[in-house]
C-alpha positions as CSV (number, residue, x, y, z in Angstrom):
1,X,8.3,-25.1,-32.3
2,X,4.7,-23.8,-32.0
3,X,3.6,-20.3,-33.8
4,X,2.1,-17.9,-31.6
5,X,-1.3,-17.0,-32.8
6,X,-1.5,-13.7,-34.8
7,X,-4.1,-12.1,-32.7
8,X,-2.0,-12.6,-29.7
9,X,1.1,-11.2,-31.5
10,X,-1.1,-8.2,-32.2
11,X,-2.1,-7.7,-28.9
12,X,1.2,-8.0,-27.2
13,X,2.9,-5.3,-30.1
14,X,-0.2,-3.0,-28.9
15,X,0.7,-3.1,-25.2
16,X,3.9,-1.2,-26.2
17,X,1.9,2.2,-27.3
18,X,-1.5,1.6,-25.2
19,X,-2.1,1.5,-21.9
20,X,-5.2,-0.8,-21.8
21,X,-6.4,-3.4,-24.6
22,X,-9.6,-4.8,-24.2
23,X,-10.7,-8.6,-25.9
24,X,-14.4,-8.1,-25.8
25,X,-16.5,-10.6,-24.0
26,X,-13.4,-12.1,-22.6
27,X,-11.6,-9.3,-20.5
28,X,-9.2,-6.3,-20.5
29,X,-5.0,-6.2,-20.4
30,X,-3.8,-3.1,-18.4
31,X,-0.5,-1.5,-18.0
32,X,0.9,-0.8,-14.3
33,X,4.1,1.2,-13.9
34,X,7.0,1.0,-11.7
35,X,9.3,3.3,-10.6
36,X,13.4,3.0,-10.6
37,X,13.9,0.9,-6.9
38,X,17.2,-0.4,-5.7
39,X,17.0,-4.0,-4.2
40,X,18.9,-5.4,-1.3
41,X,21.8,-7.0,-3.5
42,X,22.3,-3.3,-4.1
43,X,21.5,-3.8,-8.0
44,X,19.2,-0.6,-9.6
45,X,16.3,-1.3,-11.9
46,X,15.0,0.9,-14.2
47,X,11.2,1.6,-14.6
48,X,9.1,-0.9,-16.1
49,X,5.7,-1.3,-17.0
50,X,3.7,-4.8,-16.5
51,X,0.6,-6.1,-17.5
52,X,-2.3,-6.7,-15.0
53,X,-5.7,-8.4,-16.4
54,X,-9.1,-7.4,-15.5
55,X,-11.7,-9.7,-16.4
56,X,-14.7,-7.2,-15.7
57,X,-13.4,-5.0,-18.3
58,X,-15.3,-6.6,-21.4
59,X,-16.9,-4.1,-23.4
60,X,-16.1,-3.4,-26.3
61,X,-14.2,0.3,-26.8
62,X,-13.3,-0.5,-30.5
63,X,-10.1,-0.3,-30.2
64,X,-8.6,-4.0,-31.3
65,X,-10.8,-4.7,-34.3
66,X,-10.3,-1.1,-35.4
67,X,-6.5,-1.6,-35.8
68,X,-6.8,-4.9,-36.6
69,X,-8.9,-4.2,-39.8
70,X,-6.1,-1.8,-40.2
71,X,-3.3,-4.0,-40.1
72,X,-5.2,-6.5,-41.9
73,X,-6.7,-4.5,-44.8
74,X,-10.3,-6.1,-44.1
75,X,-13.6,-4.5,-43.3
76,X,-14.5,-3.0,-40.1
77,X,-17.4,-5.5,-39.5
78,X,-15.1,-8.2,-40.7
79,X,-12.4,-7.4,-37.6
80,X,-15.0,-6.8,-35.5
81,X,-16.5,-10.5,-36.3
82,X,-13.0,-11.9,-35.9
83,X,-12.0,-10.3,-32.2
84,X,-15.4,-11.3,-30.7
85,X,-14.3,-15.1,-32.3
86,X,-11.2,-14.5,-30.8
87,X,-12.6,-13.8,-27.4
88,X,-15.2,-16.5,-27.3
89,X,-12.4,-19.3,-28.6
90,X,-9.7,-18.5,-26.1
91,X,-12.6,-18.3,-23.3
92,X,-13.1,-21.8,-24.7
93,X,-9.6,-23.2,-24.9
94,X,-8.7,-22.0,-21.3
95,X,-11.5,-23.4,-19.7
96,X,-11.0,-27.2,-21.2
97,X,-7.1,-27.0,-20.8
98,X,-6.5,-25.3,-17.4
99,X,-3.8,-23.6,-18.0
100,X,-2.7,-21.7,-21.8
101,X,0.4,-19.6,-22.3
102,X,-0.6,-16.1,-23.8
103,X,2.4,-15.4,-25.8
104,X,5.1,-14.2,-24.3
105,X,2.0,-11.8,-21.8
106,X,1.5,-14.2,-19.3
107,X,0.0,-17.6,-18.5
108,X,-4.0,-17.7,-17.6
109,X,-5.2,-20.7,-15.6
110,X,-8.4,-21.5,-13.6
111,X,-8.0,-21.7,-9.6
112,X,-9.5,-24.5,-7.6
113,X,-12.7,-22.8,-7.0
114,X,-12.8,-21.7,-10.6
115,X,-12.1,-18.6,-10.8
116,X,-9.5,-17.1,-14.3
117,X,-6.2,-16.1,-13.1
118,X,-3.0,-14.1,-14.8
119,X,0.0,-14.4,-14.2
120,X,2.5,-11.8,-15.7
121,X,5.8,-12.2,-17.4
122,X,7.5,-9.8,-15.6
123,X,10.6,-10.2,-17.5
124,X,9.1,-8.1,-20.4
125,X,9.2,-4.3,-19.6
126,X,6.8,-2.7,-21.8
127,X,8.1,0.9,-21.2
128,X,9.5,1.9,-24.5
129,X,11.4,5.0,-23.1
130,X,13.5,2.3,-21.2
131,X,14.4,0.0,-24.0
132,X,18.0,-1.1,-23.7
133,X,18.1,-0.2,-20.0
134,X,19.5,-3.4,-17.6
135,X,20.0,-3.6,-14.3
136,X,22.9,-2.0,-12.5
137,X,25.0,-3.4,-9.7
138,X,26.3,-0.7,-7.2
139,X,28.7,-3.5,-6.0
140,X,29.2,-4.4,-2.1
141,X,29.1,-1.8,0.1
142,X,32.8,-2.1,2.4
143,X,33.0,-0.9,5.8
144,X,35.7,1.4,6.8
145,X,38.0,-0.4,9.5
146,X,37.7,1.1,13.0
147,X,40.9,1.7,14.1
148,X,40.8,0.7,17.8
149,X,43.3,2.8,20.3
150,X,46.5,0.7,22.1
151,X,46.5,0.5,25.4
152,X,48.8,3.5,27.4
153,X,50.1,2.8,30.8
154,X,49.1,6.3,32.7
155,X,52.3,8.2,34.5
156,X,52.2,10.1,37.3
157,X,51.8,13.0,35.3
158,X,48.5,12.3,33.7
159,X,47.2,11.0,37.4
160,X,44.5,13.4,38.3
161,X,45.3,16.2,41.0
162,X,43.5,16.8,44.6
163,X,41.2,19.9,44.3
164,X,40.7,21.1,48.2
165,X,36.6,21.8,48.4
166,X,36.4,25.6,48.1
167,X,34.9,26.9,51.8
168,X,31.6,28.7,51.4
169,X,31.1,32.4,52.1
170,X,28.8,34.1,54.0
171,X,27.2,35.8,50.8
172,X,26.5,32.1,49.4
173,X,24.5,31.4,52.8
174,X,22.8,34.7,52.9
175,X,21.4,33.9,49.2
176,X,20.4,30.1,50.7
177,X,18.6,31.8,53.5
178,X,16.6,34.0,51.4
179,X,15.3,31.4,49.1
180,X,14.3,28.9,52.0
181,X,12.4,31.6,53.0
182,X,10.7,32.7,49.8
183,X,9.9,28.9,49.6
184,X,8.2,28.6,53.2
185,X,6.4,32.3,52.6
186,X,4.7,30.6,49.1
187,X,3.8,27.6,50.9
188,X,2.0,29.1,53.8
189,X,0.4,32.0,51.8
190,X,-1.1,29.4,49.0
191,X,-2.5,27.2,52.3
192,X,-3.7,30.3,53.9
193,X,-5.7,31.7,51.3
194,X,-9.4,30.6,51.0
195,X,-10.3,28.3,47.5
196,X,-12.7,29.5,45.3
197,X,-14.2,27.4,43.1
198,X,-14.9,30.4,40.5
199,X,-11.7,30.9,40.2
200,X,-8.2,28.8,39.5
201,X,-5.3,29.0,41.8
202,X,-1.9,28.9,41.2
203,X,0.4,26.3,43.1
204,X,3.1,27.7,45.8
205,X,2.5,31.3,44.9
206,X,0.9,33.4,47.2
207,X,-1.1,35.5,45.1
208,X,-4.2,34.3,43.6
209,X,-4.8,34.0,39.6
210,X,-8.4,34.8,39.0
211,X,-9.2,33.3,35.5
212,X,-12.7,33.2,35.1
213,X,-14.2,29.4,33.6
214,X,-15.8,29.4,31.1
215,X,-18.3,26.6,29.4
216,X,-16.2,24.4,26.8
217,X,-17.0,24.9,23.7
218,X,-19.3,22.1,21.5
219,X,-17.2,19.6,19.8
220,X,-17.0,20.3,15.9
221,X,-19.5,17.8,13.9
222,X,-16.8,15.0,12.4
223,X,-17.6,14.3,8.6
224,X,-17.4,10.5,7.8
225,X,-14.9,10.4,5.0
226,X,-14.1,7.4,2.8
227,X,-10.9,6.6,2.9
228,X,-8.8,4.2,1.5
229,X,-5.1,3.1,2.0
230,X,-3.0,4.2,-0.9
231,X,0.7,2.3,-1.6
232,X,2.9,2.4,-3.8
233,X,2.2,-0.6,-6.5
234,X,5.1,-2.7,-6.1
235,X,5.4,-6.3,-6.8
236,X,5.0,-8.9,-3.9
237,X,7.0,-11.9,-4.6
238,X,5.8,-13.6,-1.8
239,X,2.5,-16.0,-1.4
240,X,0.0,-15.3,1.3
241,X,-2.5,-17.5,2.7
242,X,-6.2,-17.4,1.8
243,X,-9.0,-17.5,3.8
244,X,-11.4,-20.6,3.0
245,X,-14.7,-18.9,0.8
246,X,-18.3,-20.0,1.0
247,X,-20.5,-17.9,3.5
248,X,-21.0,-15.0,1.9
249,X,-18.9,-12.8,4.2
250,X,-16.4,-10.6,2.5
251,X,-13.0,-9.4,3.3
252,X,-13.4,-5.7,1.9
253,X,-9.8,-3.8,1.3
254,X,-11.6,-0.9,-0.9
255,X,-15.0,0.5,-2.0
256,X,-15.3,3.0,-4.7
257,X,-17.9,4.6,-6.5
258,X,-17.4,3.9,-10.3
259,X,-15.9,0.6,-11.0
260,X,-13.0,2.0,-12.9
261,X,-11.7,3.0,-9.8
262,X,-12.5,0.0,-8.4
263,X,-10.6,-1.8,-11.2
264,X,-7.4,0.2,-10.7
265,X,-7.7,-1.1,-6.6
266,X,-8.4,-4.9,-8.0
267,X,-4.9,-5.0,-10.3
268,X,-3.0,-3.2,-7.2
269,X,-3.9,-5.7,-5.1
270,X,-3.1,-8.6,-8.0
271,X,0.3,-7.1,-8.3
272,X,0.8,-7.7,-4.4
273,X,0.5,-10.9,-4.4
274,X,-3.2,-11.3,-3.6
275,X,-5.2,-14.4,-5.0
276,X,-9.6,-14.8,-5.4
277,X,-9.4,-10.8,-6.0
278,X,-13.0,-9.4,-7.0
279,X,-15.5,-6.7,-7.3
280,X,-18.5,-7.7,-5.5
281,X,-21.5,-6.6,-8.0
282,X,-23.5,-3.6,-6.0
283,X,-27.2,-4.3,-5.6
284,X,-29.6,-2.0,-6.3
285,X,-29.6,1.7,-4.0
286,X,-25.9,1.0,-3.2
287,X,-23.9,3.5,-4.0
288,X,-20.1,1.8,-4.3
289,X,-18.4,-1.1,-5.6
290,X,-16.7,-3.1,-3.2
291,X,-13.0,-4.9,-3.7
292,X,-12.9,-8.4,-1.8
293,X,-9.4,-10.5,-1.6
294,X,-11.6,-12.8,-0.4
295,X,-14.6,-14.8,1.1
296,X,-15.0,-16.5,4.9
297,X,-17.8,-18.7,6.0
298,X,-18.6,-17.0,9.4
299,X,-17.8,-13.9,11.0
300,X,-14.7,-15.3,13.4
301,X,-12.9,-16.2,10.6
302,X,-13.5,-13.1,8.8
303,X,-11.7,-11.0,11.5
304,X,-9.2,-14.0,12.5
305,X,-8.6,-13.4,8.2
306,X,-8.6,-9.3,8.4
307,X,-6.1,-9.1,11.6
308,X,-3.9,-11.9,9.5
309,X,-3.7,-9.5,6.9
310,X,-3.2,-6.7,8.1
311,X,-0.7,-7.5,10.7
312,X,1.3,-9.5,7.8
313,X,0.4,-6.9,4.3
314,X,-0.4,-4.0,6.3
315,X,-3.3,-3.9,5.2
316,X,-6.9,-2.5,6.4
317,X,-9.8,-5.0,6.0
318,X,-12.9,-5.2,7.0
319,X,-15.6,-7.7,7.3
320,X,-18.8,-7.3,5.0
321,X,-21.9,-9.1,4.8
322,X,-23.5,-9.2,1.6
């Protein structure tokens, strides 16, 4: 039985009172929460939270080697030395073994084209204020029978009765004649009356509306707006397919203005099930950062790739040319 290494111990006892921990030079371990949801076996879950890794998140905030000289008793420039180590060794270790088991975190391994991936242990739920909570099973939901009526022979009795049509008075034609005529009268008046194009007329009515037209007013200026397509975080169990990368041609789901932001969108889009996410580095004069699930070599595969997507994720892509 192997011993887990004590700065990964120390990390994964952090994750229960901080939200983000950050290894410098190496990448950042954030929290994502999720809300109480009832599956289709009709079993509730409590709320969790699970961890999402963001590998542009590498500077250093302070806040592992601080504790860790804490919990250690050792100089601040000693723990300081000893995470950037840290960082730097496991950088190492992953890239010559493929694959390496961060405690009981997750598992990091490099894709085909190279790229560091997580992959959380979603069996751990990091919310403290749920500790002790398990799933609940509502049981299966049984339908009420439907009681279905037997079959009555009708008697005589029940057969229905001959109703003799009643005869129609006079005062019921009178009223008939009156509107045929009222009818006719509109009809000849609203031909009989000469059009004017200054004015509107009304249809069978044989008086004349005068509304005078007046010049529509000038459409209001539309602001462009950035907008992008908020969901609830939830995790995709399913795989999706990926487009094939190499021309330099993004598939853009978000672009933000401070990479934060930008950060948050990239771990959503992890937690759905999305593979090769990144932020595409802005150049300078650009003004946003820009969230890719992935790269095309032309432009027909791009929006073969975006319609894909968004008719299976329902999601909004669009094709960017860097």
């Amino acid at each position: 039985m192997t011993t887990m290494n004590p700065m990964i111990a120390f990390i994964e006892h952090l994750l229960y009172t901080h939200d983000c921990v950050i290894i410098p030079h190496f990448g950042g371990f954030v929290l994502n929460s999720q809300d109480f949801k009832l599956d289709d076996e009709q079993v509730i879950h409590p709320k969790s939270k699970w961890v999402a890794f963001n590998e542009r998140l590498q500077s250093d905030d302070g806040l592992l080697a601080t504790l860790w000289a804490k919990e250690k008793n050792i100089s601040q420039k000693q723990a300081f030395a000893t995470v950037h180590q840290f960082g730097q060794t496991l950088a190492e270790q992953i890239k010559a073994d493929k694959q390496f088991q961060f405690g009981n975190i997750g598992v990091f391994q490099i894709s085909k084209s190279g790229r560091l991936q997580f992959e959380p242990n979603k069996a751990i739920n990091f919310d403290l204020n749920q500790y002790g909570l398990t799933p609940v099973s509502l049981g299966t939901l049984k339908k009420k029978p439907v009681l279905q009526e037997s079959p009555v022979e009708k008697s005589a009795v029940d057969l229905p009765t001959f109703q003799p049509e009643p005869k129609r008075t006079r005062q019921h034609q009178f009223y008939t004649y009156v509107l045929l005529a009222f009818f006719f009268g509109g009809i000849a008046a609203y031909y009989l009356t000469e059009p004017n194009s200054r004015y509107v007329n009304s249809s069978f009515s044989p008086l004349t509306i005068r509304i005078k037209k007046t010049k529509p007013a000038a459409p209001a200026k539309l602001a462009v707006v950035e907008t992008l397509k908020k969901e609830p975080v939830a995790a995709v169990q399913e795989e999706i397919e990926q487009p094939e990368t190499g021309g330099g041609i993004f598939l853009v789901a978000g672009s933000f203005k401070t990479e934060s932001k930008a950060a948050t969108c990239q771990a959503e889009l992890v937690a759905k099930g999305f593979e090769n996410v990144q932020i595409i580095e802005k150049k300078a004069g650009e003004g946003h950062y820009r969230v890719s699930v992935g790269e095309v070599a032309d432009f027909d595969a791009g929006y073969a790739a975006a319609a894909r997507l968004k008719a299976e994720k329902k999601l909004d892509i669009w094709v960017y040319k860097r």
